[in-house]
RODO-2510 file (C-alpha; in nm, 4 decimals, decimal comma):
residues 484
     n   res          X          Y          Z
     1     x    -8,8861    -6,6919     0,1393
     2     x    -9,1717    -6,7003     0,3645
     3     x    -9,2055    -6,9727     0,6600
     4     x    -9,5214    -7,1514     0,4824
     5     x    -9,2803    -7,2623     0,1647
     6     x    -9,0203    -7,3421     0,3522
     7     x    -9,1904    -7,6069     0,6006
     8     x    -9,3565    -7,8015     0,2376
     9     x    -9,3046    -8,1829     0,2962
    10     x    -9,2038    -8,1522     0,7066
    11     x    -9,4650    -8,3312     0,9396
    12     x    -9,5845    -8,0362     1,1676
    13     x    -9,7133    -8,0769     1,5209
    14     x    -9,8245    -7,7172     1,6195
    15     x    -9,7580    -7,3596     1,4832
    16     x    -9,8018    -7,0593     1,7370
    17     x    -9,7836    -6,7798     1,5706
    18     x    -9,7960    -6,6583     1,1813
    19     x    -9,6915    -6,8961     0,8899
    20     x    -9,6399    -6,5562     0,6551
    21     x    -9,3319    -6,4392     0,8341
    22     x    -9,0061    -6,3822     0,5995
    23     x    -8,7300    -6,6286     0,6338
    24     x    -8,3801    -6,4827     0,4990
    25     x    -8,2023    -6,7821     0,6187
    26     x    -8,2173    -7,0903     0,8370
    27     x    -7,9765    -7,2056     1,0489
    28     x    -7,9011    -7,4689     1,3901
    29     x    -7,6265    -7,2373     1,5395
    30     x    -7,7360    -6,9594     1,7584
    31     x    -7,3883    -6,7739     1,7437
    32     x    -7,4663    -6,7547     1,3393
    33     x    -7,8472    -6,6538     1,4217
    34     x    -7,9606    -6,3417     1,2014
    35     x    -8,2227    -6,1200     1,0889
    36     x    -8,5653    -6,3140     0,9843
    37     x    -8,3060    -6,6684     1,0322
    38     x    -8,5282    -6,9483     1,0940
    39     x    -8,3176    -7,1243     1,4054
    40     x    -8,3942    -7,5117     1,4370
    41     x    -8,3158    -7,6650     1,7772
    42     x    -8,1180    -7,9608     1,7143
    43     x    -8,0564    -8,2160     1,9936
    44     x    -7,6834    -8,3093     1,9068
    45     x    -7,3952    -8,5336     2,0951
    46     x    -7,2662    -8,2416     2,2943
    47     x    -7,5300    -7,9910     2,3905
    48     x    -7,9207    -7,9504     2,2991
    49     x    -8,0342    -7,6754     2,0690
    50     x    -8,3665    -7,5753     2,2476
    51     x    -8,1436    -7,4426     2,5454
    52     x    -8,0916    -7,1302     2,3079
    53     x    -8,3945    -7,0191     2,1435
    54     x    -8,4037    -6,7262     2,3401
    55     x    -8,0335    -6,6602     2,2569
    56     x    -8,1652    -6,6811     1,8900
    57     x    -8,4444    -6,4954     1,9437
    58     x    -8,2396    -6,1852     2,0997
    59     x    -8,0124    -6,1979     1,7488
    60     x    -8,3637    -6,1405     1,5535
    61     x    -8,4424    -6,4991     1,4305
    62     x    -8,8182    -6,4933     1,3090
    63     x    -8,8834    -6,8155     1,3793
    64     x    -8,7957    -7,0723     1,5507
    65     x    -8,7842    -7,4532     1,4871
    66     x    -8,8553    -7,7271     1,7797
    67     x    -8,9559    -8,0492     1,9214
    68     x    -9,1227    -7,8854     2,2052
    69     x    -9,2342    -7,5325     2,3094
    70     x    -9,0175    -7,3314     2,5579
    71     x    -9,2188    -7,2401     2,8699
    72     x    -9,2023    -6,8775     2,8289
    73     x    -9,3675    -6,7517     2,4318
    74     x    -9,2675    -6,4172     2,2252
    75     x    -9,5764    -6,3096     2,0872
    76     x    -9,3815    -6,1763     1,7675
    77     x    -9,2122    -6,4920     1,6745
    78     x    -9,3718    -6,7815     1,5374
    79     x    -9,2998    -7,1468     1,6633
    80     x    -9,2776    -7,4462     1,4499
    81     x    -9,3300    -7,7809     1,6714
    82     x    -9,2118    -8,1002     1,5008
    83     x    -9,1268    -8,4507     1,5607
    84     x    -8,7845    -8,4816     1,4939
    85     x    -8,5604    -8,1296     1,4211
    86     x    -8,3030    -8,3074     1,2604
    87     x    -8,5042    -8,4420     1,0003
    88     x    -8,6751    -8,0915     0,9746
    89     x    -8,3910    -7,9067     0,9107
    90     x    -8,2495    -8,1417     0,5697
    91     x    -8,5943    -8,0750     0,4347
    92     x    -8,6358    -7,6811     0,5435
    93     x    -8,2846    -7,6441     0,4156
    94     x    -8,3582    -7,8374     0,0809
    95     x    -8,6558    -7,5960     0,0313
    96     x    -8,4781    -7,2814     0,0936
    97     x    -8,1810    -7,3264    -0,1772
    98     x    -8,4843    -7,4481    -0,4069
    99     x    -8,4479    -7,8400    -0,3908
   100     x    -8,1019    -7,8859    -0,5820
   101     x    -8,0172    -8,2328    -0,5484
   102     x    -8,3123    -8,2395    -0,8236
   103     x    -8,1852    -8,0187    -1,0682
   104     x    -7,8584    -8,2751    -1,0810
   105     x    -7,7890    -8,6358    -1,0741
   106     x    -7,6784    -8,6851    -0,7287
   107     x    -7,4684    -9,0375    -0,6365
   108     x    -7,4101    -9,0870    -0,3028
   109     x    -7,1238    -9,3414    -0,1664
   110     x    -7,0909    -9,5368     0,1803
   111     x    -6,9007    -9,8176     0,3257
   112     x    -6,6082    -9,8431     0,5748
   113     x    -6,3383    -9,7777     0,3060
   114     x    -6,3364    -9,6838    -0,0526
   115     x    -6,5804    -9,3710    -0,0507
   116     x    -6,3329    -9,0991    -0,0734
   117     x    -6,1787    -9,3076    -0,4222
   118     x    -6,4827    -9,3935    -0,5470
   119     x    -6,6121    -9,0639    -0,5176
   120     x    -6,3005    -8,8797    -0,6753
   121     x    -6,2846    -9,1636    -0,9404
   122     x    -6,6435    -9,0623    -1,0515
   123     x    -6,5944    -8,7037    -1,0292
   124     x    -6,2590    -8,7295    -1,2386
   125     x    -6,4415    -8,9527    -1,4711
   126     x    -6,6946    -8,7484    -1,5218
   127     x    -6,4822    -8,4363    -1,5902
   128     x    -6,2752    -8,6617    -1,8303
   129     x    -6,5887    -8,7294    -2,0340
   130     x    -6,6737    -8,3716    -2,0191
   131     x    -6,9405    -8,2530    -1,7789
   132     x    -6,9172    -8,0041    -1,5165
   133     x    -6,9105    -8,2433    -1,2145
   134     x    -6,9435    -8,2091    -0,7916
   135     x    -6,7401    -8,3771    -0,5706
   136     x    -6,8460    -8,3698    -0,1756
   137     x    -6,5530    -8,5931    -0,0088
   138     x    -6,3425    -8,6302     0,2937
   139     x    -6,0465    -8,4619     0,0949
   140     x    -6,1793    -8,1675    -0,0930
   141     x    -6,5660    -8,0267    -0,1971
   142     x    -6,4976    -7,8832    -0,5389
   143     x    -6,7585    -7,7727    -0,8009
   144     x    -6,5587    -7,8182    -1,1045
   145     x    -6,2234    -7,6394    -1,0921
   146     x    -6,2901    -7,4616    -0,7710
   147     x    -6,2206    -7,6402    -0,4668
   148     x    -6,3730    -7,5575    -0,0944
   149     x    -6,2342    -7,7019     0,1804
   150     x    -6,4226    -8,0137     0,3493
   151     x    -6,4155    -7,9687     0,7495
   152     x    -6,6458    -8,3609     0,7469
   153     x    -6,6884    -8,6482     0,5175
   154     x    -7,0789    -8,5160     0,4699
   155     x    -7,1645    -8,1847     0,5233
   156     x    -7,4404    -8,0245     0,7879
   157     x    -7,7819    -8,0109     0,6245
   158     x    -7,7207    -7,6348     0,5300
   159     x    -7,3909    -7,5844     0,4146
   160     x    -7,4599    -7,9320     0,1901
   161     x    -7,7641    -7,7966     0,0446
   162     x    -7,5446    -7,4401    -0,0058
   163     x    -7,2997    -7,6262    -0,2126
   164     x    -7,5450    -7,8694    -0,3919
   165     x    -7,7058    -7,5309    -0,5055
   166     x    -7,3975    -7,3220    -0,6261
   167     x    -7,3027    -7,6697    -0,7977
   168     x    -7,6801    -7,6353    -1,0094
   169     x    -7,6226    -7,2207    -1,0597
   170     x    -7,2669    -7,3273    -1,2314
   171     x    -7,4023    -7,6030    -1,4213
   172     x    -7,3434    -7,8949    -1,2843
   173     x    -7,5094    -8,2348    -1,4581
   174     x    -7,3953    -8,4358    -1,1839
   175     x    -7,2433    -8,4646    -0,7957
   176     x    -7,0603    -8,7662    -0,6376
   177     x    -7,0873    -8,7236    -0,2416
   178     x    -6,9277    -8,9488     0,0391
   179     x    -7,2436    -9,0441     0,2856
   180     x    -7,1024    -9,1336     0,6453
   181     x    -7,2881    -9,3655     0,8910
   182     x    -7,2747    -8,9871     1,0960
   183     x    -7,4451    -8,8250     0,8551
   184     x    -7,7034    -9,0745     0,7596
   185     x    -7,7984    -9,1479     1,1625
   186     x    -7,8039    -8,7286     1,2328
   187     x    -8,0482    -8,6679     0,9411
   188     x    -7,7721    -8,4445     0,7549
   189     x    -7,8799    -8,5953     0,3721
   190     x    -8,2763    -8,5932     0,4946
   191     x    -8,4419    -8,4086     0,1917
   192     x    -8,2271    -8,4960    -0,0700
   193     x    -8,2858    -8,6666    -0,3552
   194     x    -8,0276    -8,9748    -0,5246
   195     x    -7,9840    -9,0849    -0,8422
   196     x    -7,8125    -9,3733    -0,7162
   197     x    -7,6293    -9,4906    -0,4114
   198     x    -7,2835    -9,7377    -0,3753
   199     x    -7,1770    -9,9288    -0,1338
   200     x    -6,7969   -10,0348    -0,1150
   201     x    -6,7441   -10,2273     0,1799
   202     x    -6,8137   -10,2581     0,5556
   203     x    -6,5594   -10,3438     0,8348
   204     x    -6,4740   -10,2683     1,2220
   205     x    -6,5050    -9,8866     1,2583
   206     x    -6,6817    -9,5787     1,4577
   207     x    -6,8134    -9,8441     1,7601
   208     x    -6,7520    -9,5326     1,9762
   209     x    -7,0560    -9,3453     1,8053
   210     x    -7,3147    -9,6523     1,7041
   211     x    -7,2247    -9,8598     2,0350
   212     x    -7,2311   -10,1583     1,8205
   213     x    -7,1462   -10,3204     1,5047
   214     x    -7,5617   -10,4400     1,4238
   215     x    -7,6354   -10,0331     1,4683
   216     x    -7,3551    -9,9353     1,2675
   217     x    -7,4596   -10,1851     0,9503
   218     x    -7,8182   -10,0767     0,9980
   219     x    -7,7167    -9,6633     0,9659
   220     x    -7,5343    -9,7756     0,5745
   221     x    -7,8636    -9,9568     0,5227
   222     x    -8,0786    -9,6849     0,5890
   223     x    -7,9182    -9,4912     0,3119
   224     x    -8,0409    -9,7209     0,0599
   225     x    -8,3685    -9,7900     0,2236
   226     x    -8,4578    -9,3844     0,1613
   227     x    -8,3746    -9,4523    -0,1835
   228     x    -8,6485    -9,4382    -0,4459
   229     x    -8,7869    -9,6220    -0,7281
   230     x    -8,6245    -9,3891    -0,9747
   231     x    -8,2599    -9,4514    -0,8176
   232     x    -8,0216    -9,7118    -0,8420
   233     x    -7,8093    -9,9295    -0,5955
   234     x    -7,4834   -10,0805    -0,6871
   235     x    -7,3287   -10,3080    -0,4088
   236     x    -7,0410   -10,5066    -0,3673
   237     x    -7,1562   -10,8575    -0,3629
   238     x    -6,8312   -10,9843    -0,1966
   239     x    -6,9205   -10,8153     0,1102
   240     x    -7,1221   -11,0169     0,3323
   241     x    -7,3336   -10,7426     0,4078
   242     x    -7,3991   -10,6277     0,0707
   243     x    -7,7148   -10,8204     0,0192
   244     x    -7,7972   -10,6845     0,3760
   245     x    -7,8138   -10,3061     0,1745
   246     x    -8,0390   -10,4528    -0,0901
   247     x    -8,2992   -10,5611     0,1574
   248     x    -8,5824   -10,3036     0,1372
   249     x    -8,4714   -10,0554    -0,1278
   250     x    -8,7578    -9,9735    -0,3464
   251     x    -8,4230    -9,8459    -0,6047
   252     x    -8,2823   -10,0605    -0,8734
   253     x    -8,0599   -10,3455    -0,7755
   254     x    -7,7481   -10,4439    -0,9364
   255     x    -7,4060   -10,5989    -0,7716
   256     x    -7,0236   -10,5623    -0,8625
   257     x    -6,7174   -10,8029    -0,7498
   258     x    -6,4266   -11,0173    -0,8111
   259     x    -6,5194   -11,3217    -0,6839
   260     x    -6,9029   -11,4057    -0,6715
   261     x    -7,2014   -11,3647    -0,9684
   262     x    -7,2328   -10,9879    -1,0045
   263     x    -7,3876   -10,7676    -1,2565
   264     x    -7,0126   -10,5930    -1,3271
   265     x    -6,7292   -10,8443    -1,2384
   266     x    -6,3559   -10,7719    -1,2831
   267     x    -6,0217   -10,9574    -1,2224
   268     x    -5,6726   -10,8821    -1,1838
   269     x    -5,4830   -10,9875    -1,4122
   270     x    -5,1302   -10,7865    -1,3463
   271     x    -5,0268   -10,5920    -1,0778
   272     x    -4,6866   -10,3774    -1,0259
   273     x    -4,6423   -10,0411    -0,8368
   274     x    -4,7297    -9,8511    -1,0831
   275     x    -5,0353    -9,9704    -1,1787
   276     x    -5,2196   -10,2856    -1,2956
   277     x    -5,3998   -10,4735    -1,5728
   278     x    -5,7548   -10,5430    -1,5166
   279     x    -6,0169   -10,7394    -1,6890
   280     x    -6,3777   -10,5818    -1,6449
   281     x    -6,6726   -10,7431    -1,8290
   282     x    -6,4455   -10,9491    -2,0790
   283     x    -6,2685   -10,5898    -2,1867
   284     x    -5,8894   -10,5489    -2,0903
   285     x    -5,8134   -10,1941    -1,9413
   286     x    -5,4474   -10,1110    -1,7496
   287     x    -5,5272    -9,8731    -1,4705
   288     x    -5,2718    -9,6053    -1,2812
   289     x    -5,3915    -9,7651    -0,9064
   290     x    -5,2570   -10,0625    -0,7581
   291     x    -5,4044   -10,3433    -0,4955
   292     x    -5,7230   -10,5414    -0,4880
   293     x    -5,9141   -10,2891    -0,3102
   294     x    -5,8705    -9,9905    -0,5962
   295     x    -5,9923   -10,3355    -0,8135
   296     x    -6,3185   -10,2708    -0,6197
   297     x    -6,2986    -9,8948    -0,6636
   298     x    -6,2702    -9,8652    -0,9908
   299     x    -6,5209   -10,1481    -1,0622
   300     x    -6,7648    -9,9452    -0,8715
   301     x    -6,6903    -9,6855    -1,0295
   302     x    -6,7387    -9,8535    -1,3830
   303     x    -7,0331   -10,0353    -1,2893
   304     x    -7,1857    -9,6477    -1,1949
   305     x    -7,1289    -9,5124    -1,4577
   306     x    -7,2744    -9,7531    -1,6654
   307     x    -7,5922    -9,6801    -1,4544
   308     x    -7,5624    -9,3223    -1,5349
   309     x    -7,5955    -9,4409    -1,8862
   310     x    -7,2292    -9,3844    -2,0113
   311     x    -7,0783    -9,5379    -2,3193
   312     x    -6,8444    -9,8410    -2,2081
   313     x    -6,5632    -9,7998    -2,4261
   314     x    -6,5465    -9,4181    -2,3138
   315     x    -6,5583    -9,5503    -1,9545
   316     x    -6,2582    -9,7797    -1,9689
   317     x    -6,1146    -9,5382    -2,1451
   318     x    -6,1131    -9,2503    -1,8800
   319     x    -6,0634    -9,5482    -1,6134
   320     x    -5,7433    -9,6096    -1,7661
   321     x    -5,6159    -9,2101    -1,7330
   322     x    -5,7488    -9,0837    -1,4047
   323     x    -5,6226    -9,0964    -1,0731
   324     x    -5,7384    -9,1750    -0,7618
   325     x    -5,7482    -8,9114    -0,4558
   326     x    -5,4901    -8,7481    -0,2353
   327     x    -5,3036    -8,9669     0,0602
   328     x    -5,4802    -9,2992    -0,0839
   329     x    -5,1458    -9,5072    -0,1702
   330     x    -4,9317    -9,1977    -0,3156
   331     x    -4,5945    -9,2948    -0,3623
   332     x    -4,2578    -9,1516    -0,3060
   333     x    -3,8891    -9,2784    -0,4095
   334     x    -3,6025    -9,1953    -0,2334
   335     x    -3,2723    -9,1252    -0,4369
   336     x    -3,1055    -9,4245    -0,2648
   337     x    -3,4165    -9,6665    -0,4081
   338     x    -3,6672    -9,6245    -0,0762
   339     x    -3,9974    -9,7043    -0,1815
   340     x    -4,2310    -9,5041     0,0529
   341     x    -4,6409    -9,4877     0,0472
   342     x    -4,8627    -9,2759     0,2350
   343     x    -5,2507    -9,3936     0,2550
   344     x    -5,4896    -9,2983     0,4567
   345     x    -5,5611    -9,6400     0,6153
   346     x    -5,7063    -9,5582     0,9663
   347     x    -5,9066    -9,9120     1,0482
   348     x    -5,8319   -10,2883     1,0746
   349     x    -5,9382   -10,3719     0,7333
   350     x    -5,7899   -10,0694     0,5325
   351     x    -5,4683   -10,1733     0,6803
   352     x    -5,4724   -10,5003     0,5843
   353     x    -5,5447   -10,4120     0,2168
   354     x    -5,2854   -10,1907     0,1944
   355     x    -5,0201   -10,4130     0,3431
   356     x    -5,1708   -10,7445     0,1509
   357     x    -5,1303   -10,5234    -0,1763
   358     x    -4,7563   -10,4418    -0,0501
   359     x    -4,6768   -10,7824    -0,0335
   360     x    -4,8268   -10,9102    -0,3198
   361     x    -4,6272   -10,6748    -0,4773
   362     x    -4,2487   -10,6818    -0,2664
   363     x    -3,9737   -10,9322    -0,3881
   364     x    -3,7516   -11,1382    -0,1972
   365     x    -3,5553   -10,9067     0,0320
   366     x    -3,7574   -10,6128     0,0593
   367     x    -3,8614   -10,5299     0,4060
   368     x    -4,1890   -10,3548     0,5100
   369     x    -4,1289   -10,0857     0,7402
   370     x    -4,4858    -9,9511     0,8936
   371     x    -4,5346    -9,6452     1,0792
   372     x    -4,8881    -9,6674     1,2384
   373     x    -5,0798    -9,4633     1,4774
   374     x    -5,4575    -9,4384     1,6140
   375     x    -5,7085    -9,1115     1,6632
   376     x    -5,7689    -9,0183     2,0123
   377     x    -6,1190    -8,9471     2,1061
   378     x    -6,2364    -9,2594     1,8774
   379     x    -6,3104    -9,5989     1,8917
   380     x    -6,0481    -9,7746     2,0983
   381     x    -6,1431   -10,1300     2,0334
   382     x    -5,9954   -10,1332     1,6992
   383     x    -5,6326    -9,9998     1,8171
   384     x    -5,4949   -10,3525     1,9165
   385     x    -5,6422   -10,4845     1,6206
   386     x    -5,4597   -10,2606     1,3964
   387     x    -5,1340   -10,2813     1,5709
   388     x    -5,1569   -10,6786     1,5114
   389     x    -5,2769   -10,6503     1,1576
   390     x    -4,9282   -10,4101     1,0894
   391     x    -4,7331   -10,6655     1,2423
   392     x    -4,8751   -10,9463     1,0524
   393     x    -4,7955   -10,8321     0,7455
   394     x    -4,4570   -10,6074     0,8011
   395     x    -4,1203   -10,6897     0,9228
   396     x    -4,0852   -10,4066     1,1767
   397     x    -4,3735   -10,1507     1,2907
   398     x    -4,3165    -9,8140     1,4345
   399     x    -4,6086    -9,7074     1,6618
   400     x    -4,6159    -9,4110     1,7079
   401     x    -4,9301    -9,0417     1,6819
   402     x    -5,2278    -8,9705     1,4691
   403     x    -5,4194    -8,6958     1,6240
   404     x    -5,4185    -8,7601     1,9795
   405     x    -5,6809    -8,4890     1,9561
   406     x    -5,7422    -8,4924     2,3247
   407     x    -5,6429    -8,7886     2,4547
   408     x    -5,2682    -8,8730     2,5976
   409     x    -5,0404    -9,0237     2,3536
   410     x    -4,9087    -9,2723     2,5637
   411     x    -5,2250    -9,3814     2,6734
   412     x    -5,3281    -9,4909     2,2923
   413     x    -4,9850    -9,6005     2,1861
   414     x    -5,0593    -9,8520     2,5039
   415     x    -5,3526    -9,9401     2,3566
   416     x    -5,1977   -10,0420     2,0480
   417     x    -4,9414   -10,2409     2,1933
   418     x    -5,2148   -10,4959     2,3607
   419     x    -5,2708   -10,6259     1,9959
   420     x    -4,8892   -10,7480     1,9715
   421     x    -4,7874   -11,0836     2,0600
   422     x    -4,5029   -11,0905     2,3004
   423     x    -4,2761   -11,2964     2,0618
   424     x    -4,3208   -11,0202     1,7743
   425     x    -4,2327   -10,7339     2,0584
   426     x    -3,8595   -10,7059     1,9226
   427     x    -3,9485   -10,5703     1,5643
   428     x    -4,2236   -10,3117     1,7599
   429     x    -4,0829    -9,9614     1,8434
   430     x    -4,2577    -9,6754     2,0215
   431     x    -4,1803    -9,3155     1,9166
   432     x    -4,4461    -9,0654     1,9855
   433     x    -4,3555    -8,8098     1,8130
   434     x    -4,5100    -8,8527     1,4496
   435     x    -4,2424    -8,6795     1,2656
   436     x    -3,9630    -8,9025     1,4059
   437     x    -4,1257    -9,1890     1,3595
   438     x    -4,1126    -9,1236     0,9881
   439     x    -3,7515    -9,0633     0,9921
   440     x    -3,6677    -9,3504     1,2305
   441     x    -3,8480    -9,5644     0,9461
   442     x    -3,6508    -9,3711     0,6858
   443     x    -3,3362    -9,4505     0,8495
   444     x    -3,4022    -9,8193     0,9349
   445     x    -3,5105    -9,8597     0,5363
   446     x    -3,2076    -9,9820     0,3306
   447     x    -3,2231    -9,9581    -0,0674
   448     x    -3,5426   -10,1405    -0,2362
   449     x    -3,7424   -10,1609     0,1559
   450     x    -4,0945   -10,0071     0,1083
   451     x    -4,1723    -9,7677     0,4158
   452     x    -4,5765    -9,7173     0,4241
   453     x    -4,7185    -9,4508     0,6676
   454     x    -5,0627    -9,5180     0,7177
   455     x    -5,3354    -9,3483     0,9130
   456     x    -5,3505    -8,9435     0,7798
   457     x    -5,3352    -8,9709     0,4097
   458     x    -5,4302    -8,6560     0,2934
   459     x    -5,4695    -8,4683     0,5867
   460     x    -5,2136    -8,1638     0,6752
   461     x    -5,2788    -8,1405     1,0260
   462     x    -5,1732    -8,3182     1,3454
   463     x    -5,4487    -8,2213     1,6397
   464     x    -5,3318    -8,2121     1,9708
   465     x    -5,5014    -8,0973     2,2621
   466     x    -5,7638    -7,9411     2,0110
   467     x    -5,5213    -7,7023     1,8519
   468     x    -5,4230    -7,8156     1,5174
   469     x    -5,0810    -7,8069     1,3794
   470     x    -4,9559    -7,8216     1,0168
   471     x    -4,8252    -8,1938     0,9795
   472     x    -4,8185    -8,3844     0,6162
   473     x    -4,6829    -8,6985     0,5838
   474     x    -4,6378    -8,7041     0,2307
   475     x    -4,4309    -8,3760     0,3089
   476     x    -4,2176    -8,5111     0,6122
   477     x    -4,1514    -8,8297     0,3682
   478     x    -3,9680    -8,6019     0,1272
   479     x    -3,8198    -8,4203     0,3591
   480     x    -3,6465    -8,7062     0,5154
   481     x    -3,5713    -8,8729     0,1677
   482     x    -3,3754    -8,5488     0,0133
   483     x    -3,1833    -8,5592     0,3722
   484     x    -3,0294    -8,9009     0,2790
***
């Protein structure tokens, strides 16, 4: 592709040099710099890009992307000056893999909790009705049957573009994508175009990146602000702040929720542990998830795909066969009648959902048994919180690891202990070590108790010290279960 085409729609400062040169690639790491790769200089959290353009430059880049010119020029490389690199790479890589988010419908989903669902709900959906389908989550990318594994919850500009593009050369009508606050606030989804956006829900979470809750609602906001005319915007109107998304969207409005007027409304009419009856716009439909907040999910996901122009009975239909994704409430039974879950709850409010739903759904003499942890290198202000929300709804709480990533165990366990009242400190125990903490629960459960281990879901990984290890709690539940 030559440079010209590839800088169509990007607000350019200055060009030194020739706008003919061939571009084979483009790319924002200088270690994966090739021939005739247009490099951009990003300015990210940890280093700044423009401190290797000559590093780039020695591994035969062609051109190079920046916010402003190095002091020393190559007369055989051209320089692109632009406002804002970030922004300049979504739309240079959208242009090089030939726009795809236009060839597809593309449905983007954000919120504190609920994406990863929502997103694997649609894509199931979808499949169940019959088109080839993309799913960009947390969990898994796949592009129909084939899966590639996600390393973030949205994707750098490049490798998202990459997969939006093999997704349109094997057919693909539509993609579901999880949008992070990250993603939206570094530019990652700049140059892409939505068919329609969701929000699910926003609580206390990443105050370690945004610095404060006001900058953390106004990143989800900006999502739907970018949204067009053509697109739509479905958001919960039980949320406080889901009005606050609707504010300045040129896209098509319409609302979903239990409780206040909505567009799609739903209530729960029965719930058990293995699933529960709903009502959604007047039709009955039982469902194979459990707890209010799948209610939300799946109404979401209704409510979308009635935006997308599906047929409703074929929509409660597949609602009431799919599943939801991978460490989001999966349950295991002991032989001796231990009811354990493993769900990915990692914040204040997914914790409380999940333990509100667990109680809804215990009967006299069950105990709740939680095994709880935090992330190092995260935000810290919600670790006492979550250690008081465990203990408010269980009857004993084992704190214990998540990925300590780089950060000392103890130091985060302490953390979490600041959130517990001193006359609750007798049903708190420490253990450390993640994997005896799950078989200290185990062992405490007698027959009927419901052990949840919240924090990792899906994951298969503990990181400590930067190294990652295998870990899966799903796996180290079973393993302790077919020991008793």
């Amino acid at each position: 592709m030559i440079l010209k085409e590839l800088l169509h729609a990007i607000p350019v400062v200055q060009v030194v040099g020739s706008l003919d040169v061939e571009v084979a690639s483009v790319c924002f790491d200088s270690r994966k710099v090739e021939k005739n790769t247009l490099f951009v200089a990003i300015k990210g959290v940890h280093t700044d890009g423009h401190l290797y353009v000559d590093k780039a430059i020695s591994m035969s880049a062609s051109a190079v992307l920046v916010e402003q010119l190095p002091e020393q020029l190559d007369d055989n490389i051209t320089y692109v000056v632009v406002y804002d690199t970030s922004y300049a790479l979504g739309i240079a890589a959208s242009n090089f893999y030939g726009s795809p988010s236009k060839e597809l419908k593309l449905v983007g989903i954000t919120g504190t909790n609920g994406k990863t669902t929502v997103a694997t709900l649609l894509f199931n959906l979808f499949r169940y009705l019959g088109y080839q389908v993309g799913l960009l989550s947390t969990v898994e990318n796949k592009i129909g049957d084939r899966i590639i594994p996600a390393t973030h919850t949205t994707p750098d500009p490049v490798a998202l573009n990459k997969l939006l593009s093999d997704m349109v050369d094997e057919g693909c009508d539509y993609c579901f994508m999880e949008v992070s606050s990250h993603a939206v606030v570094q530019q990652r989804i700049a140059g892409l175009r939505f068919a329609g956006g969701v929000f699910t829900n926003i609580t206390h979470d990443h105050l370690d990146f945004h610095g404060s809750f006001d900058n953390y609602i106004k990143a989800k906001k900006k999502f739907f602000d970018d949204l067009d005319r053509y697109a739509f915007t479905l958001t919960n109107t039980d949320d406080k702040n889901g009005q606050v998304m609707l504010q300045n969207t040129f896209a098509h409005k319409k609302t979903y929720g239990l409780h206040h007027v909505a567009d799609f409304k739903a209530k729960v009419i029965e719930s058990h542990f293995d699933g529960m009856l709903l009502q959604i716009d007047s039709h009955e439909v039982w469902v194979k998830l459990v707890g209010g907040f799948n209610a939300y999910n799946l109404l979401a996901v209704y409510g979308a795909a009635i935006l997308l122009e599906q047929e409703t009975l074929k929509i409660l239909t597949a609602i009431s066969e799919i599943t939801g994704a991978q460490g989001r409430f999966e349950t295991v039974r002991s032989k001796n009648g231990i009811f354990g879950i493993v769900d990915y709850a990692h914040t204040p409010d997914a914790v409380e959902n999940v333990l509100e739903t667990i109680k809804d759904l215990k009967v006299v003499g069950q105990q709740i048994i939680t095994v709880l942890g935090c992330g190092g290198d995260r935000d810290k202000t919600k670790r006492p919180e979550m250690a008081k929300v465990a203990l408010k709804y269980s009857d004993k709480v084992i704190i214990t690891s998540d990925n300590p990533r780089t950060e000392d165990p103890l130091a985060i366990i302490k953390d979490m202990e600041a959130g517990i009242p001193i006359d609750k400190k007798k049903n708190v125990f420490t253990i450390s070590d993640r994997r005896e903490a799950i078989r200290a629960a185990c062992h405490i459960a007698a027959a009927g108790d419901i052990v949840l281990i919240a924090g990792k879901g899906h994951e298969k990984y503990q990181e400590v010290n930067g190294v990652r290890h295998h870990f899966d709690d799903k796996e180290e539940l079973e393993k302790t279960f077919n020991e008793q």
